[in-house]
CHARMM-style PDB file with segment names, atoms N, HN, CA, C and O in Angstrom:
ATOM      1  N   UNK     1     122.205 -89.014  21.501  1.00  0.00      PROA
ATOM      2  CA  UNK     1     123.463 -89.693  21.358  1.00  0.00      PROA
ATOM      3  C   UNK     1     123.218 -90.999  20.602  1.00  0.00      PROA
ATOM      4  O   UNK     1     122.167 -91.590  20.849  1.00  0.00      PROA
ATOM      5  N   UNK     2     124.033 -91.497  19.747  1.00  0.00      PROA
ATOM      6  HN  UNK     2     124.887 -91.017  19.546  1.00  0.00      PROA
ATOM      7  CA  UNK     2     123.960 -92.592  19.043  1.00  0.00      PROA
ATOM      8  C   UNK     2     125.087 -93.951  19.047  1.00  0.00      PROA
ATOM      9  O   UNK     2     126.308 -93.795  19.048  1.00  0.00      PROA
ATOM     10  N   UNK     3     124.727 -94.650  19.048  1.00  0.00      PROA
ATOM     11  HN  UNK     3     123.735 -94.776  19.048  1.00  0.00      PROA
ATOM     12  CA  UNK     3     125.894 -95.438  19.438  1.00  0.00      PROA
ATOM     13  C   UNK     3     125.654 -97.060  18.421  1.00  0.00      PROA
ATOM     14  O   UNK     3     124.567 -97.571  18.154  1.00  0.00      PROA
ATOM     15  N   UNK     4     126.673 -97.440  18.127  1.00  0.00      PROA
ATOM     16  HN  UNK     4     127.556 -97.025  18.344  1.00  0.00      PROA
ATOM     17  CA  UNK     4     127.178 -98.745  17.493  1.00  0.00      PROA
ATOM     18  C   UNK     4     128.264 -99.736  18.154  1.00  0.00      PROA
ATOM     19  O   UNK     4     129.412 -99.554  18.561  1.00  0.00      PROA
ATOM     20  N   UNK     5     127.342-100.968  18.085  1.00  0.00      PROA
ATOM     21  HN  UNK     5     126.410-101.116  17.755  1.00  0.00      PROA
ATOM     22  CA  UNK     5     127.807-102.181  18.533  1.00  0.00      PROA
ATOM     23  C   UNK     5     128.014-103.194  17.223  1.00  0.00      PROA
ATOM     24  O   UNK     5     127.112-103.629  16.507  1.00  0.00      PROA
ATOM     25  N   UNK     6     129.184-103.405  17.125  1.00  0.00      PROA
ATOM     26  HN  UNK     6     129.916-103.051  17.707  1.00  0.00      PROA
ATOM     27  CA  UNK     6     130.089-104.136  15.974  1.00  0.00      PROA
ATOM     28  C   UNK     6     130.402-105.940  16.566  1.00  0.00      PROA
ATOM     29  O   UNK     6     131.437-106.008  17.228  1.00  0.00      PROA
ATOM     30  N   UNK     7     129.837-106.973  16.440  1.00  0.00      PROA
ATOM     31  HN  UNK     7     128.996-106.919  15.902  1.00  0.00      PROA
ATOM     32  CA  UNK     7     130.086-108.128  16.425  1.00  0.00      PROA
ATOM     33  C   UNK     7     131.001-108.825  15.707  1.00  0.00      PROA
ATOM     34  O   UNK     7     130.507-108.331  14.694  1.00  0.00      PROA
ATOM     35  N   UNK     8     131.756-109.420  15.332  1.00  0.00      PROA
ATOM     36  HN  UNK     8     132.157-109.822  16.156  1.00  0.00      PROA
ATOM     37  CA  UNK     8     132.611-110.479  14.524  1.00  0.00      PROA
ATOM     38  C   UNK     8     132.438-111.652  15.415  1.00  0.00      PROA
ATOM     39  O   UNK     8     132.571-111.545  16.634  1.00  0.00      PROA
ATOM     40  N   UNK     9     132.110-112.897  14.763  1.00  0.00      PROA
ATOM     41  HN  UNK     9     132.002-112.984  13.773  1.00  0.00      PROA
ATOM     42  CA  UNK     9     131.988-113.875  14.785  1.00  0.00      PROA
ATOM     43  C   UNK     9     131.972-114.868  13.560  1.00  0.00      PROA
ATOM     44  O   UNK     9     131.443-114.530  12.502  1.00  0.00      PROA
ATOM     45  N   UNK    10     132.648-116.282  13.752  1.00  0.00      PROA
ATOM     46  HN  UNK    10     133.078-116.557  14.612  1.00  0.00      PROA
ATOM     47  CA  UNK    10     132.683-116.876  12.776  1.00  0.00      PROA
ATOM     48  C   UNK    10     131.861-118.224  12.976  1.00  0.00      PROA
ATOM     49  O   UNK    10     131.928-119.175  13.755  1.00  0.00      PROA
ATOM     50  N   UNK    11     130.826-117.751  11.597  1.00  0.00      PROA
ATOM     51  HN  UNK    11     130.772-116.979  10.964  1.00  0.00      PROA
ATOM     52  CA  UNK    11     129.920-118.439  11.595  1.00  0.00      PROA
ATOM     53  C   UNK    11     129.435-119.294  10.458  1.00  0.00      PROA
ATOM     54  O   UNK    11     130.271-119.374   9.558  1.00  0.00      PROA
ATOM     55  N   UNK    12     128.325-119.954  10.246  1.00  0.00      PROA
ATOM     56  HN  UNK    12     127.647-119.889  10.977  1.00  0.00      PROA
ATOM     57  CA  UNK    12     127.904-120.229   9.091  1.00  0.00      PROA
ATOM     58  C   UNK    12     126.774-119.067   9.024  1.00  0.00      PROA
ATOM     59  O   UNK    12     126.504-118.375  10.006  1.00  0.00      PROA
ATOM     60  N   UNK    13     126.181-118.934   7.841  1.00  0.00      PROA
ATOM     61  HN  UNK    13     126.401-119.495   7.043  1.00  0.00      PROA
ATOM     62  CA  UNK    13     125.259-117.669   7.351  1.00  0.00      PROA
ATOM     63  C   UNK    13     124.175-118.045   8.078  1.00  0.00      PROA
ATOM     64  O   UNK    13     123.789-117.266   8.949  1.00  0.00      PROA
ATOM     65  N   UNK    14     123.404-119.420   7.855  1.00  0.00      PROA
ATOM     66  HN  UNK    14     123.717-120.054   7.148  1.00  0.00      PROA
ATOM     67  CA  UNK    14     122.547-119.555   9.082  1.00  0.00      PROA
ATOM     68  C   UNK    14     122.699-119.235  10.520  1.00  0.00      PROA
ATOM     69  O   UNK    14     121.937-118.377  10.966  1.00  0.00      PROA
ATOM     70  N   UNK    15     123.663-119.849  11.414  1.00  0.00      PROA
ATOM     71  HN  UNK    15     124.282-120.546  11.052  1.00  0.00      PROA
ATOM     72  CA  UNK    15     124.242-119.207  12.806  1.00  0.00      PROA
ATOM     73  C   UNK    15     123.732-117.591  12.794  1.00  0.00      PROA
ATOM     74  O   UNK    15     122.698-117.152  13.298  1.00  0.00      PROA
ATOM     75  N   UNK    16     124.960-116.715  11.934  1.00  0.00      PROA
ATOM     76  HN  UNK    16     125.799-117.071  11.524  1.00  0.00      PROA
ATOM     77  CA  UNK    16     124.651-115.476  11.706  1.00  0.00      PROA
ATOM     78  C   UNK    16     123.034-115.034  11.498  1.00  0.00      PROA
ATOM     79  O   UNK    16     122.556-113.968  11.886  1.00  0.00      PROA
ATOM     80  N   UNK    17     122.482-115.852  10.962  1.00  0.00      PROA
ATOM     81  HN  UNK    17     122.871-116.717  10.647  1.00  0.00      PROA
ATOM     82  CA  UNK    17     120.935-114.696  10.646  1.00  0.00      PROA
ATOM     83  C   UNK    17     120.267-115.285  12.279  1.00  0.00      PROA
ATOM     84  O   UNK    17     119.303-114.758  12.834  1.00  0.00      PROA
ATOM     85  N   UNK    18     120.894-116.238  12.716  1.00  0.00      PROA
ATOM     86  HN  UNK    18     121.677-116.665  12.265  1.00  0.00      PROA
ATOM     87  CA  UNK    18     120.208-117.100  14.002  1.00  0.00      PROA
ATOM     88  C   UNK    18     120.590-115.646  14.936  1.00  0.00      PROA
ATOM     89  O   UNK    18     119.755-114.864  15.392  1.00  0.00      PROA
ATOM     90  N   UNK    19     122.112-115.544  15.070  1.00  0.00      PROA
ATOM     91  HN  UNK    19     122.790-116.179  14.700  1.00  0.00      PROA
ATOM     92  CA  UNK    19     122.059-114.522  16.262  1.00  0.00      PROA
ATOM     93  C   UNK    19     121.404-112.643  15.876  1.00  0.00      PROA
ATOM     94  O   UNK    19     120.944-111.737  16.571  1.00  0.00      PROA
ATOM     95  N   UNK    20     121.735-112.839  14.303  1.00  0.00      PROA
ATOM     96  HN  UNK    20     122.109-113.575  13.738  1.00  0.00      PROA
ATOM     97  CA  UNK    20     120.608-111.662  14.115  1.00  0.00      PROA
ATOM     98  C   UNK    20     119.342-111.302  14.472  1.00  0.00      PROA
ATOM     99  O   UNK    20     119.169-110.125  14.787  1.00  0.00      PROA
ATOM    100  N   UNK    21     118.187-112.244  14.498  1.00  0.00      PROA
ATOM    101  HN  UNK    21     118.328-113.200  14.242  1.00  0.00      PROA
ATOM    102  CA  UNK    21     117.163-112.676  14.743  1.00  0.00      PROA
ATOM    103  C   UNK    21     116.874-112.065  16.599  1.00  0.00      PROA
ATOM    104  O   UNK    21     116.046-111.327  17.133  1.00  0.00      PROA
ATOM    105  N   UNK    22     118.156-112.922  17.114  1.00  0.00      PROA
ATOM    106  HN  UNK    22     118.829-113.521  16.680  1.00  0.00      PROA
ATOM    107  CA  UNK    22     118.313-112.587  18.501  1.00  0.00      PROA
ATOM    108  C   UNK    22     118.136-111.588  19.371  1.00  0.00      PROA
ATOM    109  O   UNK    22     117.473-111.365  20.384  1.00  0.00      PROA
ATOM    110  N   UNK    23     119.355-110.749  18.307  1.00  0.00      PROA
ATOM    111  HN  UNK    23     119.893-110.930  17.484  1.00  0.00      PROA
ATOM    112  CA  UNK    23     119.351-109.367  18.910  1.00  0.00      PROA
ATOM    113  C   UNK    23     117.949-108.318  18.442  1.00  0.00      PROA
ATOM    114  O   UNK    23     117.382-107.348  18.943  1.00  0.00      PROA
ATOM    115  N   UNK    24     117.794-109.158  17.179  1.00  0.00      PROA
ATOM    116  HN  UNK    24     118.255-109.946  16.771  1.00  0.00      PROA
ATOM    117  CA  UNK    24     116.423-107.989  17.030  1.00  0.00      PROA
ATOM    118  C   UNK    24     115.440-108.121  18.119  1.00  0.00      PROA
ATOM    119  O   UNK    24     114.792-107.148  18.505  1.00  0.00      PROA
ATOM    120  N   UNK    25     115.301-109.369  18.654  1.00  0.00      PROA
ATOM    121  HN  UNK    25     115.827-110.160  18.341  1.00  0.00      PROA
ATOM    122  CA  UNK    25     113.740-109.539  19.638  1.00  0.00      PROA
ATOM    123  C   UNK    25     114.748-109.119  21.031  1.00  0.00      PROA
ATOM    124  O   UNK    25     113.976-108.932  21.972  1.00  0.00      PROA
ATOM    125  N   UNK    26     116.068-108.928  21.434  1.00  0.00      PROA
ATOM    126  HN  UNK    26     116.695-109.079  20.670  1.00  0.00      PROA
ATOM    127  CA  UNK    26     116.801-108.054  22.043  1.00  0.00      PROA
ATOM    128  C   UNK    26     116.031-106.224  22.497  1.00  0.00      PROA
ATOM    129  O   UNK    26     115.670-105.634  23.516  1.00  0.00      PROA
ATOM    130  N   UNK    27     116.114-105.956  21.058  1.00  0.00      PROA
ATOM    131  HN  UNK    27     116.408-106.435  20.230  1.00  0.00      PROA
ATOM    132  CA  UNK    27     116.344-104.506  20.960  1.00  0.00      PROA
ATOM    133  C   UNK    27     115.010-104.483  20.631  1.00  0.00      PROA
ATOM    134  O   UNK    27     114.564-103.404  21.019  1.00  0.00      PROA
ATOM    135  N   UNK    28     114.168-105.132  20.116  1.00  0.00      PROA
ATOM    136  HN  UNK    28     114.531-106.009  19.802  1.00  0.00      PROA
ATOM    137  CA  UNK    28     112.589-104.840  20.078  1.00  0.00      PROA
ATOM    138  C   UNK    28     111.636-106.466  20.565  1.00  0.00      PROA
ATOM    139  O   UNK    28     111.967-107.528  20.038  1.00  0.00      PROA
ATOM    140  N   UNK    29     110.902-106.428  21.223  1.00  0.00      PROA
ATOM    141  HN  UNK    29     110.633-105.565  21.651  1.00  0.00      PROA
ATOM    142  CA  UNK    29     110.496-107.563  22.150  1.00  0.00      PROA
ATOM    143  C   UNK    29     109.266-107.499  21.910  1.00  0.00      PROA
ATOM    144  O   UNK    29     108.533-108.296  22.495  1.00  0.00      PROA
ATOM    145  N   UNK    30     108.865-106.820  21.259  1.00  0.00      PROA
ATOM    146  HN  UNK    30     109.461-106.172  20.783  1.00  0.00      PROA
ATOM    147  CA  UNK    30     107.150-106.763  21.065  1.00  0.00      PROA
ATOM    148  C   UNK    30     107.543-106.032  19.646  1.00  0.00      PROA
ATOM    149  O   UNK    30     107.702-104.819  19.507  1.00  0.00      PROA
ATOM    150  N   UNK    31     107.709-107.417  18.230  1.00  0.00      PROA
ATOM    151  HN  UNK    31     107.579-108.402  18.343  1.00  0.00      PROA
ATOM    152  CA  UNK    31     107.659-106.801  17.098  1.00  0.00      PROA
ATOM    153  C   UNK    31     106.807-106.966  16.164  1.00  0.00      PROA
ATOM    154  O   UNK    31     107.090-107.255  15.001  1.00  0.00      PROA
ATOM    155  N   UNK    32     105.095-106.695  16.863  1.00  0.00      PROA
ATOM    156  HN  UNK    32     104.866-106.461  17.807  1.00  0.00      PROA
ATOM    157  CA  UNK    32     104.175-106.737  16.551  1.00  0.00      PROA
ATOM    158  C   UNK    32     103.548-105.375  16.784  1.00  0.00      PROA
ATOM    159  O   UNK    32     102.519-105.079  16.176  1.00  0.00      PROA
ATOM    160  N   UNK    33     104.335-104.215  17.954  1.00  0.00      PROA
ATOM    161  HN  UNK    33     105.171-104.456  18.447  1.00  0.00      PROA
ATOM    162  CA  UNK    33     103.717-103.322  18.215  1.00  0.00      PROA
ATOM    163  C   UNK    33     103.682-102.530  17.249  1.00  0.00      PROA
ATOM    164  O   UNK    33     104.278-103.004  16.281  1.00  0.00      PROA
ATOM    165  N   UNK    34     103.017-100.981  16.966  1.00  0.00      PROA
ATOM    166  HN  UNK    34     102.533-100.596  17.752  1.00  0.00      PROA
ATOM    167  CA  UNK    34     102.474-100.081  16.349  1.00  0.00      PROA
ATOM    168  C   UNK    34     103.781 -99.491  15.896  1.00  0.00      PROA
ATOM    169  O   UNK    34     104.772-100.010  16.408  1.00  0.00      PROA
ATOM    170  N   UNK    35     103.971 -98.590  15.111  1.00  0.00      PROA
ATOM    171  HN  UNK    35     103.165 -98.168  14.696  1.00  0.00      PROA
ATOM    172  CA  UNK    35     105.371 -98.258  14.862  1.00  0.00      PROA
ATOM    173  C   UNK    35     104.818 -96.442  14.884  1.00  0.00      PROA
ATOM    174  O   UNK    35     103.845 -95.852  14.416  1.00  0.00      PROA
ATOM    175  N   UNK    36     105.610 -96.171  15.411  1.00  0.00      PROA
ATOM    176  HN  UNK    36     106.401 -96.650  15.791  1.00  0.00      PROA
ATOM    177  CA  UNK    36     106.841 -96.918  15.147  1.00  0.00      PROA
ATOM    178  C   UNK    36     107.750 -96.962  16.339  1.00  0.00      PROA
ATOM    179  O   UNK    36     107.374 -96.117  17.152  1.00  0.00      PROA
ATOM    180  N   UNK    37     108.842 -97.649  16.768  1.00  0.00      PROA
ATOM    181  HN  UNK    37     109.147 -98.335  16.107  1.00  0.00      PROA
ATOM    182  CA  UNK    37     109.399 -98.550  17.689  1.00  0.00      PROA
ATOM    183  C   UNK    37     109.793 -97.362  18.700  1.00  0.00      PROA
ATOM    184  O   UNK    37     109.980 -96.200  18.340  1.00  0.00      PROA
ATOM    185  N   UNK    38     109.904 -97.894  20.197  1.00  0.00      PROA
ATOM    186  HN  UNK    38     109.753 -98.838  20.490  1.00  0.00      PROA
ATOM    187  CA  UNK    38     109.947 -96.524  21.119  1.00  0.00      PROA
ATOM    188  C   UNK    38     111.218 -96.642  21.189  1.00  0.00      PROA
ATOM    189  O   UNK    38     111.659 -95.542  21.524  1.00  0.00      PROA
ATOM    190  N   UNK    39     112.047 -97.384  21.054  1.00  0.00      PROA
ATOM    191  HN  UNK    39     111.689 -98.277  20.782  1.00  0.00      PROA
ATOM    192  CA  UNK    39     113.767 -97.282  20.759  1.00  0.00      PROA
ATOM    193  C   UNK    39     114.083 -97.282  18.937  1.00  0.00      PROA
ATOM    194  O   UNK    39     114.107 -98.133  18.047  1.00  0.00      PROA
ATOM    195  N   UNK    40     114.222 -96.305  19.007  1.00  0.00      PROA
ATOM    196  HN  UNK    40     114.203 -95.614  19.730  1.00  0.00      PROA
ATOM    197  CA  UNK    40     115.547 -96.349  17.192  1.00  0.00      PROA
ATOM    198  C   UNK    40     115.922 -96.918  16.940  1.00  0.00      PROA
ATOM    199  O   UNK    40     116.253 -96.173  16.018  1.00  0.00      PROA
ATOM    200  N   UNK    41     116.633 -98.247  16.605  1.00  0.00      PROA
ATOM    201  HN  UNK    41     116.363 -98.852  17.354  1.00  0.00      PROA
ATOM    202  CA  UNK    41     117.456 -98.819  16.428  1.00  0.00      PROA
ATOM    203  C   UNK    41     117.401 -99.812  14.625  1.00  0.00      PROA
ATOM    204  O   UNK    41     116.375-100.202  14.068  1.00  0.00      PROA
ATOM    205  N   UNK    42     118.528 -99.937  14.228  1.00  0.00      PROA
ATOM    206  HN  UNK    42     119.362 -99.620  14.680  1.00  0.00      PROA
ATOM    207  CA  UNK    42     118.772-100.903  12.941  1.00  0.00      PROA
ATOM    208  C   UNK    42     119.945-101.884  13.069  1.00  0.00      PROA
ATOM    209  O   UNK    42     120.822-101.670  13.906  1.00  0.00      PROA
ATOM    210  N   UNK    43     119.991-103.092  12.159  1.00  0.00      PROA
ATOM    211  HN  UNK    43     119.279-103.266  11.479  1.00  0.00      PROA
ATOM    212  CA  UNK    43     120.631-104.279  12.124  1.00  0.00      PROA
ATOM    213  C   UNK    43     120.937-104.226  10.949  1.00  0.00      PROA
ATOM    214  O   UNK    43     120.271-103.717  10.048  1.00  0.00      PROA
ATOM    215  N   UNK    44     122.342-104.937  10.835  1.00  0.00      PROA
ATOM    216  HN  UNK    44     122.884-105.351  11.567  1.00  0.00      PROA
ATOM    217  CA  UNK    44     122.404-105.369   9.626  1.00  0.00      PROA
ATOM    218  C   UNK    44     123.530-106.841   9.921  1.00  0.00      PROA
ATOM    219  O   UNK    44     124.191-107.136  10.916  1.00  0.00      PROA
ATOM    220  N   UNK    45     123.370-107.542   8.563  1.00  0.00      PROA
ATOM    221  HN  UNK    45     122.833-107.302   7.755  1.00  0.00      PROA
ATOM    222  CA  UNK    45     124.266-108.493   8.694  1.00  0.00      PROA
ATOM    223  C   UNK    45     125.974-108.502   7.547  1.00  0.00      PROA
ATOM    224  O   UNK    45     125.674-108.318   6.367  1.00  0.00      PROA
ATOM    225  N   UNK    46     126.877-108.604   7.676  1.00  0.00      PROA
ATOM    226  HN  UNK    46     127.121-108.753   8.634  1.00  0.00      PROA
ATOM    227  CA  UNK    46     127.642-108.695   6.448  1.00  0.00      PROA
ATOM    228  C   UNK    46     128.785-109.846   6.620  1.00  0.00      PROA
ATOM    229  O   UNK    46     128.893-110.289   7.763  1.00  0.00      PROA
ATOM    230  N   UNK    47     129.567-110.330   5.718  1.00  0.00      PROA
ATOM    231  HN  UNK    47     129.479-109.970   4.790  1.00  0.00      PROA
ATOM    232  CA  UNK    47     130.760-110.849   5.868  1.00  0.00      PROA
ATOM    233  C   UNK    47     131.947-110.022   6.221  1.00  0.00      PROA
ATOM    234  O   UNK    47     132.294-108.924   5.785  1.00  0.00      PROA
ATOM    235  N   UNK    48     132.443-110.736   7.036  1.00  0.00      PROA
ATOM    236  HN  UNK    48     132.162-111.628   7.389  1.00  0.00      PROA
ATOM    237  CA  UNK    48     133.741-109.849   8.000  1.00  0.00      PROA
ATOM    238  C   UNK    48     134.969-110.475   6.571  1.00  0.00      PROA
ATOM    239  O   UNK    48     135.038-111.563   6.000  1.00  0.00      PROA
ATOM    240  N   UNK    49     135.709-109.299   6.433  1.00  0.00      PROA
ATOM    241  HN  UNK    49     135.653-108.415   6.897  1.00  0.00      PROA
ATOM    242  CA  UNK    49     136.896-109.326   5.348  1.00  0.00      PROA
ATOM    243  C   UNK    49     138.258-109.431   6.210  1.00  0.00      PROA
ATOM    244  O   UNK    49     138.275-109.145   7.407  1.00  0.00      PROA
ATOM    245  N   UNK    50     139.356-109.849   5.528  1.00  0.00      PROA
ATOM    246  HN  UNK    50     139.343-110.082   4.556  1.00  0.00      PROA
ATOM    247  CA  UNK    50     140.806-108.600   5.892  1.00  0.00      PROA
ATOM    248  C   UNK    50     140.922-109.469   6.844  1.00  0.00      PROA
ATOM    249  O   UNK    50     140.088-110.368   6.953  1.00  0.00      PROA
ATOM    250  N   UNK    51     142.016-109.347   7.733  1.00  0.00      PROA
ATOM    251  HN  UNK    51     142.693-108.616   7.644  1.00  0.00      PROA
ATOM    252  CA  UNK    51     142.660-109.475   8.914  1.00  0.00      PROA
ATOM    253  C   UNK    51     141.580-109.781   9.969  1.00  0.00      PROA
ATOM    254  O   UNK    51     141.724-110.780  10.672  1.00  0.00      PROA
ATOM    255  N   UNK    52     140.813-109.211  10.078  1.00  0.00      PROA
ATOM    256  HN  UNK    52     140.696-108.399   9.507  1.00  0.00      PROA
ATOM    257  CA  UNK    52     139.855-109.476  11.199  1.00  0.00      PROA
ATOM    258  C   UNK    52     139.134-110.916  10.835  1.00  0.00      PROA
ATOM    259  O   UNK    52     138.793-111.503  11.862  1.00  0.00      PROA
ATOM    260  N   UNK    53     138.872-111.510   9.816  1.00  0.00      PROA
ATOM    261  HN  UNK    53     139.149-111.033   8.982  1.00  0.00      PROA
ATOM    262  CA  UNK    53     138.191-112.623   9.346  1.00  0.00      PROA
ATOM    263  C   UNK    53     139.244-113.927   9.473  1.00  0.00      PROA
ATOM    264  O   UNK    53     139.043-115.029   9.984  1.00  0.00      PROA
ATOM    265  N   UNK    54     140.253-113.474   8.922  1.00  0.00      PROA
ATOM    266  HN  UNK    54     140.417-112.579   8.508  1.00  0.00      PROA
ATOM    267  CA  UNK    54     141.235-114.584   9.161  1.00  0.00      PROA
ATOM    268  C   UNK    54     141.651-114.652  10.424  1.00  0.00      PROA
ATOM    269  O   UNK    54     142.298-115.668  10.681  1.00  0.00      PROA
ATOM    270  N   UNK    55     141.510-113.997  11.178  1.00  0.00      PROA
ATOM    271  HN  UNK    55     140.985-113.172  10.969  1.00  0.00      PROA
ATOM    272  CA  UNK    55     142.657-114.091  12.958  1.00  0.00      PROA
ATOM    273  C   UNK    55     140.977-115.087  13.405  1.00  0.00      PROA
ATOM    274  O   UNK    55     141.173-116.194  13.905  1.00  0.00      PROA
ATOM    275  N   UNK    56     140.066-114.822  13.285  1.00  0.00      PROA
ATOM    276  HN  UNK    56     139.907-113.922  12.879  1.00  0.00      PROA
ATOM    277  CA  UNK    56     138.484-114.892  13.642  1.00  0.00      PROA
ATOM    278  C   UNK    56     138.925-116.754  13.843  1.00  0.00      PROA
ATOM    279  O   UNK    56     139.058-117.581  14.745  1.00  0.00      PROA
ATOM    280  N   UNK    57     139.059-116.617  11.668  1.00  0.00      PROA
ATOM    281  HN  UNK    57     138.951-115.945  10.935  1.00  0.00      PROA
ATOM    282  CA  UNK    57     138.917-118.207  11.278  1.00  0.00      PROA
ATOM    283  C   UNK    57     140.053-118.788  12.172  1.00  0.00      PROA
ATOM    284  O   UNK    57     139.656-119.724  12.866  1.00  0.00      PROA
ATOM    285  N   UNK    58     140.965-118.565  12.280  1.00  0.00      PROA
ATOM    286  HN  UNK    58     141.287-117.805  11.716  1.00  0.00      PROA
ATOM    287  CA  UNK    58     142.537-119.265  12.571  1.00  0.00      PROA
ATOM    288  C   UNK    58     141.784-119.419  14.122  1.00  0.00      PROA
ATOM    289  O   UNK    58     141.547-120.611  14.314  1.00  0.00      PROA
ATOM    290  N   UNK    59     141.309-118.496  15.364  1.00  0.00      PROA
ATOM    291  HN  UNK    59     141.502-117.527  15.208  1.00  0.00      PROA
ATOM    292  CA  UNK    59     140.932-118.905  16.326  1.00  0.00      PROA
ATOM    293  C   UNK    59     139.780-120.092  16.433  1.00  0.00      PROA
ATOM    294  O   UNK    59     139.617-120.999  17.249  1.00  0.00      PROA
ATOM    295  N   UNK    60     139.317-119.833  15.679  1.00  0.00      PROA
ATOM    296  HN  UNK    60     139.449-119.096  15.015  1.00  0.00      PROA
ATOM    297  CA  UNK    60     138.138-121.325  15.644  1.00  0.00      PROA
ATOM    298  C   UNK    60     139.010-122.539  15.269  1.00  0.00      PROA
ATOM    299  O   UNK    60     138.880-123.521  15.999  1.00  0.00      PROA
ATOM    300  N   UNK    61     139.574-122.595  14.601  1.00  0.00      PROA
ATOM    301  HN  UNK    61     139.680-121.797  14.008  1.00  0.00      PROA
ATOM    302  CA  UNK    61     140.392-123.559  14.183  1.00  0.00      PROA
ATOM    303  C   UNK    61     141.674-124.060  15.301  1.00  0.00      PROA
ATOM    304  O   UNK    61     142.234-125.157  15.310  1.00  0.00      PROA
ATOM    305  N   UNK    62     141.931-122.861  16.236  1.00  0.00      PROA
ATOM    306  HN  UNK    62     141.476-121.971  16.228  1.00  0.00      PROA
ATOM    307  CA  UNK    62     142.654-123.544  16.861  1.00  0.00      PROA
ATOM    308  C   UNK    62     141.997-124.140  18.563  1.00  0.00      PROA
ATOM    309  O   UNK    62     142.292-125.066  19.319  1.00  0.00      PROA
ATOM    310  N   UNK    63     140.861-122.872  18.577  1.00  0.00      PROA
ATOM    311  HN  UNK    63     140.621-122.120  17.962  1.00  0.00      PROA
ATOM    312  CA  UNK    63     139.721-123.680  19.656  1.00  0.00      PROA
ATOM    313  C   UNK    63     138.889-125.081  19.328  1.00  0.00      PROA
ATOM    314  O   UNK    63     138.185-125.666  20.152  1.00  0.00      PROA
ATOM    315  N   UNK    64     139.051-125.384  18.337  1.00  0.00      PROA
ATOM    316  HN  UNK    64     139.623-124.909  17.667  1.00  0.00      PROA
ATOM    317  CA  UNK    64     138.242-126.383  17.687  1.00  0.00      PROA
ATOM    318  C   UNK    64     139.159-127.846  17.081  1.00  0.00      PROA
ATOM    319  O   UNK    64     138.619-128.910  16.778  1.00  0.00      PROA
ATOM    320  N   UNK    65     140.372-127.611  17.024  1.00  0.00      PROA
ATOM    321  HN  UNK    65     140.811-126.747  17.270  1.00  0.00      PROA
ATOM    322  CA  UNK    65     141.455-128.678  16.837  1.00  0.00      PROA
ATOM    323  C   UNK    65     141.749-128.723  15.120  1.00  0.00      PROA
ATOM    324  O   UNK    65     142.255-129.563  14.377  1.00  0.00      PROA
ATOM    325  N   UNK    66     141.244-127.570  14.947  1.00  0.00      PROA
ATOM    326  HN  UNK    66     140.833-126.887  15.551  1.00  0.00      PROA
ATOM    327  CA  UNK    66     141.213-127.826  12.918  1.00  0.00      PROA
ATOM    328  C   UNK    66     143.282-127.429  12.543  1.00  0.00      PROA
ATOM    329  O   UNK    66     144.337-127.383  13.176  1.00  0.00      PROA
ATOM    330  N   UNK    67     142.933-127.298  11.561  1.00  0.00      PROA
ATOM    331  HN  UNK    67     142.076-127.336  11.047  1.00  0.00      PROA
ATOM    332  CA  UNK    67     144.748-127.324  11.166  1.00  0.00      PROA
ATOM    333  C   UNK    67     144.610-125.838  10.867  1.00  0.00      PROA
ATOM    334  O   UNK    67     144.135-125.577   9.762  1.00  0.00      PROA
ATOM    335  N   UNK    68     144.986-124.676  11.764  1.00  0.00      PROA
ATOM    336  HN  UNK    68     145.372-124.888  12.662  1.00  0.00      PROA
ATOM    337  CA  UNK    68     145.129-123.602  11.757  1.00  0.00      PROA
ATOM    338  C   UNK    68     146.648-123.577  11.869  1.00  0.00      PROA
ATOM    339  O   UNK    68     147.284-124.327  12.609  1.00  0.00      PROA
ATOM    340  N   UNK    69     147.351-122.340  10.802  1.00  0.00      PROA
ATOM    341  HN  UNK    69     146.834-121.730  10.201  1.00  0.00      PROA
ATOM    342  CA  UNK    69     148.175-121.864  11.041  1.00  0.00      PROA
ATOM    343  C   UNK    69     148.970-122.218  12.912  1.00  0.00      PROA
ATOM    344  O   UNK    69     149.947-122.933  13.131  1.00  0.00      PROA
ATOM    345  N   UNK    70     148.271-121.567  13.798  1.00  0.00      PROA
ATOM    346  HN  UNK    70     147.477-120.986  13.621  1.00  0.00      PROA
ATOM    347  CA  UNK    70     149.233-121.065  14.884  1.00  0.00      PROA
ATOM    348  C   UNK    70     148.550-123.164  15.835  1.00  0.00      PROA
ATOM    349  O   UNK    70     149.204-123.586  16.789  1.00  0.00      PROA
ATOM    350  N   UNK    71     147.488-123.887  15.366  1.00  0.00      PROA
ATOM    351  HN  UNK    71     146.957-123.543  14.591  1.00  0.00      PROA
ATOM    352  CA  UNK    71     147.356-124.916  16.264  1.00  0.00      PROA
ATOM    353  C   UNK    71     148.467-125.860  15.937  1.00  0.00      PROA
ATOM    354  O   UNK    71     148.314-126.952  16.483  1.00  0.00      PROA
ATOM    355  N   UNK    72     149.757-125.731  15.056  1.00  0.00      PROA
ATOM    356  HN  UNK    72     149.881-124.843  14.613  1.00  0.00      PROA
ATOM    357  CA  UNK    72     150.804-126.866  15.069  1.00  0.00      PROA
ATOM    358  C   UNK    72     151.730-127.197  16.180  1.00  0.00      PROA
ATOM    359  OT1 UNK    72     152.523-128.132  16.065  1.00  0.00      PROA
TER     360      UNK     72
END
């Protein structure tokens, strides 16, 4: 069985490769061992587009006091 876990978060690109980093020593904790890895698993990083990026930004902005659309 295979399965995918989808994150959105709004970040700076550093933050992002920070919590990338994370989950890799997450999902592999010894990434020095022999390969190849006794769990399967791959990462990737991208920019979130569309509707999902803007509702993302507008919530930071209104958790954060910035001039978002819905914080007036």
């Amino acid at each position: 069985m295979r399965w995918e876990l989808r994150v959105e978060m709004y970040a700076t690109p550093e933050q992002a490769r920070d919590v990338e980093e994370r989950v890799q020593r997450l999902l592999c904790p010894d990434p020095d061992h022999r390969p190849p890895c006794p769990i399967p698993w791959s990462i990737g990083l991208s920019e979130a587009e569309g509707d999902v990026a803007a509702d993302l930004e507008e919530q930071y902005l209104i958790e954060h006091g910035g001039n978002g659309a819905a914080a007036s």
